[in-house]
C-alpha positions as CSV (number, residue, x, y, z in Angstrom):
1,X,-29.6,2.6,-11.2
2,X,-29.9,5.0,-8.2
3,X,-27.5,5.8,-5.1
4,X,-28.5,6.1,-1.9
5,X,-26.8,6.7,1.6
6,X,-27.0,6.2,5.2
7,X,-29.0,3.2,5.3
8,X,-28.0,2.0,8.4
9,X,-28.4,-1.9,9.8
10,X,-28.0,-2.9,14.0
11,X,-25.6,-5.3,14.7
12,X,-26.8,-8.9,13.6
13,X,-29.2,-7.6,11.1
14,X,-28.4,-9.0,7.4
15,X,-28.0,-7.8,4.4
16,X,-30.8,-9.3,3.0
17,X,-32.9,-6.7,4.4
18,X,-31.2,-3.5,2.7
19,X,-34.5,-3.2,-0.5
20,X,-36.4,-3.0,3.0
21,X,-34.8,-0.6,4.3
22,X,-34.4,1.4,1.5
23,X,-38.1,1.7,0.6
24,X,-38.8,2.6,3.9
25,X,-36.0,5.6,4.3
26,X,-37.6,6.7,0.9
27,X,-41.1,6.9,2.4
28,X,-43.7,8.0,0.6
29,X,-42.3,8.2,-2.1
30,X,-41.7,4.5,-2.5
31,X,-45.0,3.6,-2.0
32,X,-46.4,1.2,-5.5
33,X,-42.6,0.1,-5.7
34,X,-40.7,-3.1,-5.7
35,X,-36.7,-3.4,-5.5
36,X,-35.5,-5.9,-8.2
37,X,-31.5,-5.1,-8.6
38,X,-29.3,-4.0,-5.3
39,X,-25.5,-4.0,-4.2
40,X,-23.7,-2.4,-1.5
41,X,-21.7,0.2,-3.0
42,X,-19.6,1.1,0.6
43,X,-19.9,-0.1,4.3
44,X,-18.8,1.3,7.2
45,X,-18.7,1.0,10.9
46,X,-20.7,3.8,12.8
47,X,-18.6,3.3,17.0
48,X,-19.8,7.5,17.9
49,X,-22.0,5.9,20.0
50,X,-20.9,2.4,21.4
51,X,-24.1,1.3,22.8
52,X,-25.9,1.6,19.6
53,X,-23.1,0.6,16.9
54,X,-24.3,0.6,13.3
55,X,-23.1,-0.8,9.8
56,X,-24.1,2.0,7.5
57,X,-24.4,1.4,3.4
58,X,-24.8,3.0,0.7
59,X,-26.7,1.5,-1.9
60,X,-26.9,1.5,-5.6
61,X,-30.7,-0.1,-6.7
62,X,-33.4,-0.3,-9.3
63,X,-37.0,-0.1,-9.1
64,X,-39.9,-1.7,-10.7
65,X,-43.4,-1.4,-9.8
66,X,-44.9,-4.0,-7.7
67,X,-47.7,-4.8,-9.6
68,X,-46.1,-5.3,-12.8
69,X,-42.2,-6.3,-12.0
70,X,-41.8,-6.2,-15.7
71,X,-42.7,-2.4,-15.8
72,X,-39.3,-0.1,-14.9
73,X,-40.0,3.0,-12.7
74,X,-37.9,6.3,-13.4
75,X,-37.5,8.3,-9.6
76,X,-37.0,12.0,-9.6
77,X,-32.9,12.5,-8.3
78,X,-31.2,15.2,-6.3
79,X,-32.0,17.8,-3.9
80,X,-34.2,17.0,-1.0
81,X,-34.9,13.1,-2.7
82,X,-32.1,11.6,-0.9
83,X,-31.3,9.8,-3.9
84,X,-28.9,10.1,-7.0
85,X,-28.0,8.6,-10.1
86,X,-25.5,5.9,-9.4
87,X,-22.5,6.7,-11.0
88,X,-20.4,4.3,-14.2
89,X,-17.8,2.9,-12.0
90,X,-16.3,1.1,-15.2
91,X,-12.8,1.1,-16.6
92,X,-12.6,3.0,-19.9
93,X,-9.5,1.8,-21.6
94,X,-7.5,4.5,-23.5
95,X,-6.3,3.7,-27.0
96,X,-3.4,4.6,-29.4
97,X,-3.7,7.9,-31.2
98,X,-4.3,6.7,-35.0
99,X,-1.1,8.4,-36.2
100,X,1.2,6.4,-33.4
101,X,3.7,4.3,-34.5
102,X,4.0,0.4,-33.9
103,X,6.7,-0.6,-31.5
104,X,9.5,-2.0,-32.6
105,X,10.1,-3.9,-29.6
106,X,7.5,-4.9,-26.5
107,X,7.8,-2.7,-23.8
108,X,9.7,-3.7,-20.4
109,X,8.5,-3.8,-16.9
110,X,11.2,-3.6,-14.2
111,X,9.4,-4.8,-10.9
112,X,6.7,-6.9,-10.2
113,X,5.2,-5.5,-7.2
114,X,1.6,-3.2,-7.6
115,X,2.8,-1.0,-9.8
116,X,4.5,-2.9,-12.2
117,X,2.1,-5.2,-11.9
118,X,-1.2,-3.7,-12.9
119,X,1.4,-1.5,-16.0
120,X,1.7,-5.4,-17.2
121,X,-2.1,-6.4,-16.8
122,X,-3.4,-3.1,-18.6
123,X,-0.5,-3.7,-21.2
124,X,-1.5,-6.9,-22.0
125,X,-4.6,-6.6,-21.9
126,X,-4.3,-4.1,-25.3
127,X,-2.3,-6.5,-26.9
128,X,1.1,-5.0,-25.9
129,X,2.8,-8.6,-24.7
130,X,4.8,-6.9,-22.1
131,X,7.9,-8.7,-20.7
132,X,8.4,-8.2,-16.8
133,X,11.7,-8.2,-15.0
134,X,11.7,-9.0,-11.3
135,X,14.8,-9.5,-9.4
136,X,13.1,-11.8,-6.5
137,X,11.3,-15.4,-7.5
138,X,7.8,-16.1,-7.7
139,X,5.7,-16.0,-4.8
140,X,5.8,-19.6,-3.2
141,X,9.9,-19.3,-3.5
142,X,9.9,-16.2,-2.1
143,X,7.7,-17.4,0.2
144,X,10.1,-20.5,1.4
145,X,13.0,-17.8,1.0
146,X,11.1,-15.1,3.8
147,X,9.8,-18.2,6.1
148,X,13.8,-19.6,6.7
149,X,15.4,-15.7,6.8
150,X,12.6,-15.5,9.7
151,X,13.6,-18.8,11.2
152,X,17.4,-19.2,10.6
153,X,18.2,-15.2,10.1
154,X,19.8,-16.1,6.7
155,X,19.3,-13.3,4.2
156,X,18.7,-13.5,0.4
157,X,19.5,-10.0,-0.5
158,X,17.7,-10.8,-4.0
159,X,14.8,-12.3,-2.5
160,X,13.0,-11.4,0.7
161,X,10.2,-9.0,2.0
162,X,11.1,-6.5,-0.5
163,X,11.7,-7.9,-3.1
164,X,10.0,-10.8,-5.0
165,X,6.6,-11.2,-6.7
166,X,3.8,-9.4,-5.5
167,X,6.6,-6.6,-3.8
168,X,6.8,-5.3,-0.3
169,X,3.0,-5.7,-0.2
170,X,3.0,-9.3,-0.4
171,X,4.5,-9.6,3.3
172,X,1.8,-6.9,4.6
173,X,-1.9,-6.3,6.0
174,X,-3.0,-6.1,2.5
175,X,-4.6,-2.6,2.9
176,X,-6.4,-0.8,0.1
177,X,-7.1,1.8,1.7
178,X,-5.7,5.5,0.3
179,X,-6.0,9.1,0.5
180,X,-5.9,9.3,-3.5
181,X,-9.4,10.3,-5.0
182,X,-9.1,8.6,-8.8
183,X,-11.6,6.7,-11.2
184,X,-9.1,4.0,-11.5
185,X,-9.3,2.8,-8.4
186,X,-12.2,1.2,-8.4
187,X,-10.3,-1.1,-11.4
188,X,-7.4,-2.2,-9.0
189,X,-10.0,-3.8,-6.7
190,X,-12.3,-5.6,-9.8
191,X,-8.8,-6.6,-10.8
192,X,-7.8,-7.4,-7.0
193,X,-11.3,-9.4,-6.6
194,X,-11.3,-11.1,-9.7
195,X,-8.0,-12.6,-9.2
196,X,-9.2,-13.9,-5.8
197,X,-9.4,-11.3,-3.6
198,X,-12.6,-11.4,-1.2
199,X,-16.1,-10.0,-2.5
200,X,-16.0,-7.3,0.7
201,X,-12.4,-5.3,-1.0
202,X,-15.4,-3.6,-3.3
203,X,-17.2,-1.9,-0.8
204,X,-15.5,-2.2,3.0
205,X,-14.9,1.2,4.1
206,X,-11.3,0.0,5.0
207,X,-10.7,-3.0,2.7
208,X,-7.6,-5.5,3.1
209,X,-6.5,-8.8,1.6
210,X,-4.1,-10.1,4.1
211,X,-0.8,-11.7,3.5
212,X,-2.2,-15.4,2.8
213,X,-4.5,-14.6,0.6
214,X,-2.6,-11.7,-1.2
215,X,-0.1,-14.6,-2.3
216,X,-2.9,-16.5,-4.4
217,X,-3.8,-13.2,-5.7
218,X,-0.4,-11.7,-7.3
219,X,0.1,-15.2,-8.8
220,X,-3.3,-15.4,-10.5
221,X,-2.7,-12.0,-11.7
222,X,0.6,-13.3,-13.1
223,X,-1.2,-16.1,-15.2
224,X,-3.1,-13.5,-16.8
225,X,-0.7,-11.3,-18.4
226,X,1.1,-14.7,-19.2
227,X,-2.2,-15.9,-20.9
228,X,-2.3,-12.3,-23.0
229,X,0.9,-13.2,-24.1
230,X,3.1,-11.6,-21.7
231,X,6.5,-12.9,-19.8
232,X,7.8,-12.5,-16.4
233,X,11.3,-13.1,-15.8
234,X,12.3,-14.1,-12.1
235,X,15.9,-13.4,-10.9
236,X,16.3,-10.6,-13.4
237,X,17.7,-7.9,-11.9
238,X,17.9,-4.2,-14.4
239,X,21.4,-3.0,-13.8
240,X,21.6,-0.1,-16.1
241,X,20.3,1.3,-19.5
242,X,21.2,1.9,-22.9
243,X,20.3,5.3,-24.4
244,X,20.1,6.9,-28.3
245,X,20.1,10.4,-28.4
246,X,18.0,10.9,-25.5
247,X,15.6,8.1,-26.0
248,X,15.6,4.2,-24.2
249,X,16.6,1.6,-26.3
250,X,17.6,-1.0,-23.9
251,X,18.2,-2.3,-20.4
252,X,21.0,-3.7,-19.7
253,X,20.4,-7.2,-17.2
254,X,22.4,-8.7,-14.4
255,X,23.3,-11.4,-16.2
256,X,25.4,-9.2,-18.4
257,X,23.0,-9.5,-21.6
258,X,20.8,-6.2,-22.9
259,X,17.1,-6.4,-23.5
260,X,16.1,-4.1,-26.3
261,X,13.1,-1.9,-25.7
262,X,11.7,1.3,-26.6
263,X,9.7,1.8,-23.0
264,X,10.1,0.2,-20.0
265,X,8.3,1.2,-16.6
266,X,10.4,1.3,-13.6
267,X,8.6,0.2,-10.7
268,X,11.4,-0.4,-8.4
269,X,10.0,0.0,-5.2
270,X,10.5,2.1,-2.3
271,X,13.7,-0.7,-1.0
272,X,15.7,-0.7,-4.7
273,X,18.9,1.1,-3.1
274,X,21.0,0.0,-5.7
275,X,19.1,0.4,-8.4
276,X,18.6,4.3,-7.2
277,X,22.5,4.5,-7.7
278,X,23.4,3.4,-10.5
279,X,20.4,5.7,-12.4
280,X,22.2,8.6,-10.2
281,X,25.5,7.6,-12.3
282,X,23.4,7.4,-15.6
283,X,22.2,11.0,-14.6
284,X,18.4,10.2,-14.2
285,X,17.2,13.2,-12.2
286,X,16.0,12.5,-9.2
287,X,15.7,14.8,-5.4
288,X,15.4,13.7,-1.9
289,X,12.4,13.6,-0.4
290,X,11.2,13.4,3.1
291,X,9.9,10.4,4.6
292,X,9.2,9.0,8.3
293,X,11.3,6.9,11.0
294,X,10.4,5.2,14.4
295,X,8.8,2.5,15.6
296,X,6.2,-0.7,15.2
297,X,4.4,-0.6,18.5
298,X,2.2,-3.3,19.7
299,X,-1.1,-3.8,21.7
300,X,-3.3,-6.2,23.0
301,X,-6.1,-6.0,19.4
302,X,-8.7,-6.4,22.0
303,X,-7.2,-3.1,24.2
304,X,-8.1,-1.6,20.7
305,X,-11.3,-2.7,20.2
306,X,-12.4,-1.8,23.8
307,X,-11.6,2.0,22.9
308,X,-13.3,2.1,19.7
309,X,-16.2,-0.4,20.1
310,X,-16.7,-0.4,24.0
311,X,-16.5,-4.4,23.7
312,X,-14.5,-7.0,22.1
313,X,-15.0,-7.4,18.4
314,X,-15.6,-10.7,18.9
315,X,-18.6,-10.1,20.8
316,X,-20.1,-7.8,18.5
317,X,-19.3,-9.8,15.3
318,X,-17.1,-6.9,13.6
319,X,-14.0,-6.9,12.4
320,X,-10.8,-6.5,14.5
321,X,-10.6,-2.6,15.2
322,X,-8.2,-0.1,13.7
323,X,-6.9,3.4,14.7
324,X,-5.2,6.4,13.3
325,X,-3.4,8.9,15.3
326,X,-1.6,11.9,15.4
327,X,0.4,14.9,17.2
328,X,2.2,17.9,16.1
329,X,4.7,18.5,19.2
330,X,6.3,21.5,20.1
331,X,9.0,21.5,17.9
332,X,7.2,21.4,15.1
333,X,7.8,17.5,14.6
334,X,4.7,15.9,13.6
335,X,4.3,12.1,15.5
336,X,1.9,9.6,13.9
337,X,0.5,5.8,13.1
338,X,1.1,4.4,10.0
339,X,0.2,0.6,8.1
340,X,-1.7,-0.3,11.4
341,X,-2.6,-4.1,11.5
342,X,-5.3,-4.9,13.5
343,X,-4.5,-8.9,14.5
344,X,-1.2,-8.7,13.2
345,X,2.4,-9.1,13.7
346,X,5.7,-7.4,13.4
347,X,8.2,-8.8,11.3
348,X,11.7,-8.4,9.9
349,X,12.2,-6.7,6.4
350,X,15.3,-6.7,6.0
351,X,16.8,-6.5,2.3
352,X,20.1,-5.4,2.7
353,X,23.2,-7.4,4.5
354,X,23.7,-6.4,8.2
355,X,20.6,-4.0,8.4
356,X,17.2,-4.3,10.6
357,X,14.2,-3.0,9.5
358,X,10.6,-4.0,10.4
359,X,6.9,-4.1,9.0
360,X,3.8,-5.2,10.2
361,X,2.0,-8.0,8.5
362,X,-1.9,-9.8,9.1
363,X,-3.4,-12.7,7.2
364,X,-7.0,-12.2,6.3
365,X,-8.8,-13.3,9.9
366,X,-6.6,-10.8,11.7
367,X,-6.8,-13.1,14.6
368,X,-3.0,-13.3,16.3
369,X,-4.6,-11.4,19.4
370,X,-2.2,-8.5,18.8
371,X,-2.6,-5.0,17.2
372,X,0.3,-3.1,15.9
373,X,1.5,0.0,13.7
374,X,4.3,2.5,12.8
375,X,4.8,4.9,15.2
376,X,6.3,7.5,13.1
377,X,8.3,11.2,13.0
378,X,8.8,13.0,10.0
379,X,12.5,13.4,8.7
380,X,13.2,16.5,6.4
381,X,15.7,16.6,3.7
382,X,17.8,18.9,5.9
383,X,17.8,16.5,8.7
384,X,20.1,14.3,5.9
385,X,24.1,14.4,6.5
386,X,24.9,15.7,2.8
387,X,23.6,17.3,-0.2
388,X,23.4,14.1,-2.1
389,X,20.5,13.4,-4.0
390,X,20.7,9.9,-1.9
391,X,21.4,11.4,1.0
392,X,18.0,9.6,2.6
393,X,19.4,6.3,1.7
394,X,22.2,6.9,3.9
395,X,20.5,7.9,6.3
396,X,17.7,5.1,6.4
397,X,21.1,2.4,6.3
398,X,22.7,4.5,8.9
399,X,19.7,3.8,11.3
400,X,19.1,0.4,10.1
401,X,22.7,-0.9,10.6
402,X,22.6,0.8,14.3
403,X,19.3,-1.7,14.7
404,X,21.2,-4.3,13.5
405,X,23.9,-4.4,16.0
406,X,21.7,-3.2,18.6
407,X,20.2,-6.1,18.1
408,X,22.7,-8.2,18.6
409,X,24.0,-8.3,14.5
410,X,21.8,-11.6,14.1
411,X,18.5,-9.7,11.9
412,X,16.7,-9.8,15.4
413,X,15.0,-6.7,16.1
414,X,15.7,-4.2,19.4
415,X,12.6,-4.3,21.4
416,X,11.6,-2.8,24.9
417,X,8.5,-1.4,26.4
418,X,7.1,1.7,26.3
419,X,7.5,2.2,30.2
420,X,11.1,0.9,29.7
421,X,12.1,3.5,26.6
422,X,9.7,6.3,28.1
423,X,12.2,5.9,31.6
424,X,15.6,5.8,29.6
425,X,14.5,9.6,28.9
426,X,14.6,10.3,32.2
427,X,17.9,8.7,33.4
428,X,20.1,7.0,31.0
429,X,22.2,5.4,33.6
430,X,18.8,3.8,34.9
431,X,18.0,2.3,31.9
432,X,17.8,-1.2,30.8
433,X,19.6,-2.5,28.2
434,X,16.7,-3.0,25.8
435,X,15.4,0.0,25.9
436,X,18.9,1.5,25.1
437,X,18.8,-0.7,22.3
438,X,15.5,0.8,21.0
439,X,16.9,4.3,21.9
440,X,20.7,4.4,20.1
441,X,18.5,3.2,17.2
442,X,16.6,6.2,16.2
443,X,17.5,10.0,16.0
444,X,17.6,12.0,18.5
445,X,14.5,14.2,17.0
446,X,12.8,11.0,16.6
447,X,13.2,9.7,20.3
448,X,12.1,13.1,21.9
449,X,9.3,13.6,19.4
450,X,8.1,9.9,20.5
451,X,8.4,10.6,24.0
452,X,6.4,13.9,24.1
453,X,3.8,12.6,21.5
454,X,2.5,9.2,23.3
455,X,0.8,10.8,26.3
456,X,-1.3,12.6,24.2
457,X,-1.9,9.8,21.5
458,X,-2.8,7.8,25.0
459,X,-5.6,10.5,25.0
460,X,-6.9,10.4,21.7
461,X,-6.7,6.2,22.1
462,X,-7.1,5.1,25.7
463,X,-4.6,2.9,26.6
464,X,-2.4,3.4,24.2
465,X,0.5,4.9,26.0
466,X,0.5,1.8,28.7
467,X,3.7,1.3,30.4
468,X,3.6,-3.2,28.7
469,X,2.8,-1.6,25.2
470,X,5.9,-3.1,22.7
471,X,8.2,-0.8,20.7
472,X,10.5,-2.3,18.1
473,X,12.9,-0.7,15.8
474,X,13.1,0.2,13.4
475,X,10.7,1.2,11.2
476,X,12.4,3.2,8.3
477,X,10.3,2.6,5.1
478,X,7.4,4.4,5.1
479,X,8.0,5.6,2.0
480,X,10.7,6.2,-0.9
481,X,13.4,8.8,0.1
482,X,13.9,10.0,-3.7
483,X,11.2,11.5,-5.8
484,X,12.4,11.0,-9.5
485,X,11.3,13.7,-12.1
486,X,8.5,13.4,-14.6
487,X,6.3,15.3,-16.7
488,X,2.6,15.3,-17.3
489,X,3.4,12.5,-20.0
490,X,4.6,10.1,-17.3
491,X,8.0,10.3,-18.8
492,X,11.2,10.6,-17.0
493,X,14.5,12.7,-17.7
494,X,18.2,12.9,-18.0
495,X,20.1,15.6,-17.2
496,X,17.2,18.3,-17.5
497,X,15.7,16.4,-20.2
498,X,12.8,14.2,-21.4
499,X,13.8,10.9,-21.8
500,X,12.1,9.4,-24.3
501,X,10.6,5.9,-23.0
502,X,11.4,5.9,-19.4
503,X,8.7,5.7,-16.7
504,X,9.1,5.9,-13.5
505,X,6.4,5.0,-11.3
506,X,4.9,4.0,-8.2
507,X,6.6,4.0,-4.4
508,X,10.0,3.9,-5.6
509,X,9.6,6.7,-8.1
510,X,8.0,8.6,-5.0
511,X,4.7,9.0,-6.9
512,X,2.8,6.6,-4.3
513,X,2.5,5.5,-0.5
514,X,1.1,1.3,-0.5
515,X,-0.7,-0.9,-2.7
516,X,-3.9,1.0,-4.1
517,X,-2.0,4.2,-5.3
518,X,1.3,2.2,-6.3
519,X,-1.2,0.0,-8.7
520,X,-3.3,3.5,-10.2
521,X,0.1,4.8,-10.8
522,X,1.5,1.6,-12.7
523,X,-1.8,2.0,-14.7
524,X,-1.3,5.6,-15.8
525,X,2.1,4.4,-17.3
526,X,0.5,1.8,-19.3
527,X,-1.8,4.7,-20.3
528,X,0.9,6.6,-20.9
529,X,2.8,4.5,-23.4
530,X,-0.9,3.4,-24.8
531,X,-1.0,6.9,-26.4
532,X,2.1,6.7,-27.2
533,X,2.1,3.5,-29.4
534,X,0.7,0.7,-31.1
535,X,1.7,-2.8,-29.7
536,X,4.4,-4.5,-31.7
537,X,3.2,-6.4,-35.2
């Protein structure tokens, strides 16, 4: 097949007329030739101009001649044809070297978010019958368990946004998008798609699920790996592990038994606090890391789609309309958006007793009316309060228990406007209570980067610094604070050393930032012990 880009559509023209357009871009060149075989390859949303909005494709198509549709036609590719050869977007599974050894025991999984996840499915699917430990309940529990923490403020500190199947994710926008350029991503989305996931995640320019039907999707992907023989334990928390002369050969449970295992992937999750210290007492080596803290800040979704469409999406039949902003302020601080969610909502996610923190979370019709994001500041490692290797634990909890009794120490969120919290800079003694709130729950870096950022974000995004827009705190989990050392082999280590069957992976690892690089990254360490070893006879 052949490739081609910028084929570009008005708004209310179909699909269907894409082989038209693409003959005619190809001009004389196409002339004799017939389309047989098409599919959109990527879409995207051309606003430069917003009285003449386009959806611009990019193709991948075969040709026959139009006389004989039996007849095949090869086109000449490359420079000055417009045209290339349309790539092999396909999987290619890696296999076990011929001299590896079989397993003695199946290999573990410790977390079933993205990560651990797609580790199981590309596990089982070469016959490895992986068993998966997750310390939250399946998703329709977990679901029940997130619904009455949001309603009655009760919190399951096993089982809640964080934690559960599916992960942090579950509870989100469902974005796929990522900065990551890797060959596997394209599996995550056939795998994402195939398990229910809509047509469009294989070639929107911004894909997302959305949290309702993200829920049908983690559980059909958890029938899969059970149908390939794998198991996935809910309620199963890993509270330490069992070591031979500097190789795994166990994992010891929360309910006081020990799983034997030669490899097991850890794909904790950015939120597994106390699972990052009890590997510091084992002597896993790990550093800090920087990560961001601030805000979710909402806005009218139609506000949004005025600056970047010029109308209401509605109007124009696209989607609801996204952003992405930034500032570097004079200190040095830089100030940015983060897991917008066009037609979303903020929410609590909470995971630990008395602490706030929030998220933002859309179903798939992004319709609640209301656009929100992180409004972030970056936090170094020496803006931490020891030399710990947790020391960015502390000081996420330190910040999330101030939201917490800001909040009035009932898991409900400090929230003020930005007109309220931009005027408690001012005059402290003016200020209203709420905006205090916000305030005494951030750093003081944070707060003043915020405050000097916005005007100019308000520039780049008109109307987003207006006085009504929402600002909640706080939002303190961007991303994990510890980065946990590996080696090119995926492998992990102990005091200076390899450690022999130990993984760790994804956004609790610090080796990923959402779902599409959490679930490339939980592939490459079923790759990784793929090499290694045979499956279990």
């Amino acid at each position: 097949m052949y490739r081609i880009h910028q084929i570009k559509l008005k708004l209310g023209e179909k699909t269907h007329i894409l082989p038209e357009k693409i003959l005619k871009k190809m001009g004389p060149a196409a002339k004799g030739l017939a389309i047989n075989k098409w599919k959109i390859v990527k879409e995207s949303i051309d606003a430069r101009d917003k009285d003449n909005i386009r959806l611009v494709y990019s193709v991948d198509f075969d040709v026959v001649s139009a006389r004989n549709p039996e007849k095949h036609v090869s086109l000449r590719t490359g420079s000055g044809t417009g045209l290339e050869d349309a790539p092999d977007m396909s999987y290619i599974p890696v296999s076990s070297d011929p001299q590896a050894e079989p397993m003695k025991d199946r290999p573990v999984i410790v977390g079933f978010g993205p990560a651990g996840m797609f580790a199981g499915l590309v596990l089982a699917r070469a016959g490895y019958r992986p068993v998966i430990l997750e310390r939250g309940r399946d998703v329709d529990a977990r679901t029940a368990a997130v619904e009455h923490f949001w309603k009655k403020g009760e919190l399951d500190t096993e089982c809640n946004v964080q934690f559960g199947e599916g992960g942090a994710g579950t509870f989100s926008d469902g974005k796929l998008t990522t900065g990551i350029k890797d060959p596997r991503i394209r599996k995550v989305l056939e795998e994402l798609a195939g398990a229910g996931g809509p047509e469009d995640i294989l070639y929107r320019q911004k894909p997302h699920i959305g949290t309702d039907i993200l829920r049908n999707v983690v559980k059909n992907i958890r029938e899969e790996i059970k149908s390939l023989g794998g198991e996935v334990r809910f309620g199963c928390r890993a509270d330490g592990i069992c070591l031979d002369k500097g190789r795994l050969k166990g994992i010891c449970l929360s309910d006081g038994s020990t799983l034997d295992c030669q490899a097991a992937v850890f794909a904790i999750g950015h939120s597994a606090r106390d699972t990052f210290r009890w590997m510091r007492e084992e002597g896993i080596d790990m550093s800090p890391k920087p990560f961001s803290i601030g805000v979710r800040i909402e806005h009218p979704q139609e506000m949004i789609d005025i600056a970047q469409y010029g109308r209401p999406a509605a109007e124009l039949g696209l989607p609801a309309a996204d952003y992405k902003l930034n500032y570097r302020c004079g200190s040095g601080r830089g100030v940015y958006t983060f897991c917008m969610c066009p037609g979303g909502e903020v929410v609590i996610a909470s995971s630990q007793k008395g602490g706030v923190v929030t998220n933002g979370m859309s179903y798939h019709g992004r319709s609640s009316g209301t656009a929100n994001s992180a409004l972030l500041c970056d936090v170094r490692v020496s803006d931490f309060e020891s030399d710990d290797v947790l020391a960015g634990v502390e000081f996420q909890e330190k910040y999330e228990r101030l939201a917490y009794e800001n909040g009035g120490r009932n898991y409900r969120a400090p929230r003020c406007t930005w007109g309220e919290f931009r005027s408690a800079g001012n005059d402290e003694r003016k200020s209203c209570s709420d905006a205090l709130a916000v305030e005494n729950s951030l750093p003081e870096f944070a707060r003043d980067a915020i405050r000097e950022a916005m005007p100019h974000l308000g520039r780049k995004l008109k109307g987003f610094d207006r006085d009504d827009a929402v600002m909640t705190a706080v939002e303190s989990r961007s991303s994990s604070p510890v980065r946990f050392a590996r080696d090119k082999s995926m492998t992990g280590s102990l005091g200076g050393c390899p450690l022999e069957g130990f993984y760790p992976c994804g956004e609790g690892a610090g080796y990923a930032g959402g779902i599409m690089s959490a679930a490339v990254d939980g592939i490459k360490a079923a790759e990784a012990i793929i090499k290694k070893w045979k499956p279990s006879q």
